[in-house]
Every structure is written in structure tokens, then in C-alpha cells.
C-alpha positions in Angstrom: 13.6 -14.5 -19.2 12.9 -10.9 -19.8 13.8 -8.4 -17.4 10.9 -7.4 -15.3 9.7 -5.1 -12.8 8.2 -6.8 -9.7 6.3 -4.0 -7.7 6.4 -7.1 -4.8 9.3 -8.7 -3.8 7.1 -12.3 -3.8 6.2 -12.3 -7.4 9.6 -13.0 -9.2 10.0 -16.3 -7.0 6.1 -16.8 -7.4 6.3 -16.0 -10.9 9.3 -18.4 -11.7 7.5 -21.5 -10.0 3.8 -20.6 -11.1 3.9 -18.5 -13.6 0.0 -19.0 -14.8 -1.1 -18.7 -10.7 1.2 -15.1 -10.3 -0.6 -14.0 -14.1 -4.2 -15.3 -12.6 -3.4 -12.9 -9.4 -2.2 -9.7 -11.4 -5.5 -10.1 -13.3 -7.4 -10.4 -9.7 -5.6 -7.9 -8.4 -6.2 -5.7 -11.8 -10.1 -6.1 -10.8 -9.8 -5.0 -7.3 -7.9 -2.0 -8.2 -10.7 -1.2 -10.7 -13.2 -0.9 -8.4 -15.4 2.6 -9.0 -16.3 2.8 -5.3 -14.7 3.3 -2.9 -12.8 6.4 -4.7 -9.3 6.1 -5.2 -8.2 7.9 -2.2 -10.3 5.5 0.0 -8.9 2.4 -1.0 -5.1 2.9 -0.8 -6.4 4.7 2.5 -8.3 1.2 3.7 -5.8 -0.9 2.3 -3.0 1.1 4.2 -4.7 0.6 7.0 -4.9 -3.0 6.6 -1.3 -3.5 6.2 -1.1 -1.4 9.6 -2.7 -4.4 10.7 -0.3 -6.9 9.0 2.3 -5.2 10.5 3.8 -5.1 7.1 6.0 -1.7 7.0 6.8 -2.0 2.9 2.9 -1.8 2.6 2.4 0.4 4.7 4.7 2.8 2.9 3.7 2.2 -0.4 -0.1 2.3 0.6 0.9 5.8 2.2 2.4 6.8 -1.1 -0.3 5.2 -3.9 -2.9 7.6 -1.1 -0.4 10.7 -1.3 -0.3 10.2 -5.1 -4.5 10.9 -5.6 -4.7 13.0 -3.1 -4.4 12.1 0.5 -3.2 14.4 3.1 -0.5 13.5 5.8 -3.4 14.5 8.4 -5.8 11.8 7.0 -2.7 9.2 6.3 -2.0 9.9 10.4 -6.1 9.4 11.0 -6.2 6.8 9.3 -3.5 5.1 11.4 -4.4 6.2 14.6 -8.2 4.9 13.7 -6.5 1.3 14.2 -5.9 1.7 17.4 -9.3 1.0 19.2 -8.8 -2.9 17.4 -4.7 -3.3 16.9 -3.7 -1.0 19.9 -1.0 1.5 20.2 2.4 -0.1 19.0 1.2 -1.3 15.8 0.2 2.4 14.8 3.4 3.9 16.2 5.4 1.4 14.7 3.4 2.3 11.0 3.9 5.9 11.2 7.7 6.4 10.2 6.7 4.0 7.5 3.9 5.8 6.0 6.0 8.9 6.5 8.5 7.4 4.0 6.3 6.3 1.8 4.4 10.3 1.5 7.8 12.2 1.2 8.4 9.5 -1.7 5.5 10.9 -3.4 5.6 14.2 -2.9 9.3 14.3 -3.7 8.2 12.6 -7.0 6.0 15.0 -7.3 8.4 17.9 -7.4 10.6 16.5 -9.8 
């Protein structure tokens, strides 16, 4: 097999067992990301915010750094977060922060390269 890039660290394993059901997700994931509205900075914002929820740090930082990349400030990254905590509570936004941290000085150091 071909050396590949996996942006997840489920689709190699899913990709080896199914490989038609992991190609029939990247093609429904392709149409989600092509949505016109919300704008770009929206979604990675609400999808960030939904791995908050997940309590799934990895997303939270890479949501934090697709955001950072078209244009999202650290102040709406931090709302963002802090606009879960009405539903999730406190500790799942305090655990996200360092998280979405790392994932917006990833960015912006790419950004400076």
C-alpha cells in the first residue's frame, strides 16, 4: 500500500478494513466542508465547539487551528469555548482551552514560516 497521510488517527485502521466505507466518508466529509454558509470561519468555529463537547482535545486543537488559519481570533476561539458552558458546564471549557491554544500557536507559527 502507498504511503498515506491520515489527517485522523481512525482512518488508516478504518481504511485497511473498509476501504470503500472510509472513501464513501471522505467524499461525505468533502460535502460538508463545501458548504457556502456558514462562512469558513463559522464552521471550524461550531465544529470546534462541538468537539469541546466531545471532550475530544486533538479536535479541539485542530478545530482551533483550521479557525486560526481563515481568520479567527484567539478572543472568538476563547468565546467560543466559554459559550459551551451554559450546556457542558465549566470543566469541559477549561479542560479545551490549553488545547485550542495549541492548536492557534500551530497556525500562527505556520504562519510565520
Amino acid at each position: 500500500m502507498d504511503e498515506q497521510d491520515w489527517n485522523f488517527p481512525f482512518e488508516e485502521p478504518l481504511h485497511e478494513v473498509f476501504p470503500q466505507l472510509h472513501a464513501a466518508q471522505n467524499a461525505w466529509m468533502s460535502q460538508i466542508d463545501s458548504l457556502r454558509a456558514p462562512d469558513r470561519k463559522t464552521h471550524e468555529l461550531i465544529r470546534m465547539v462541538v468537539t469541546v463537547a466531545l471532550r475530544n482535545p486533538a479536535g479541539v486543537a485542530r478545530h482551533a487551528r483550521l479557525a486560526r488559519e481563515v481568520g479567527a481570533t484567539w478572543e472568538e476561539i476563547l468565546g467560543s469555548i466559554m459559550l459551551t458552558t451554559p450546556g457542558l458546564g465549566l470543566l469541559p471549557a477549561v479542560e479545551a482551552i490549553p488545547h485550542a491554544r495549541r492548536g492557534y500557536e500551530a497556525a500562527r507559527e505556520a504562519e510565520q514560516e
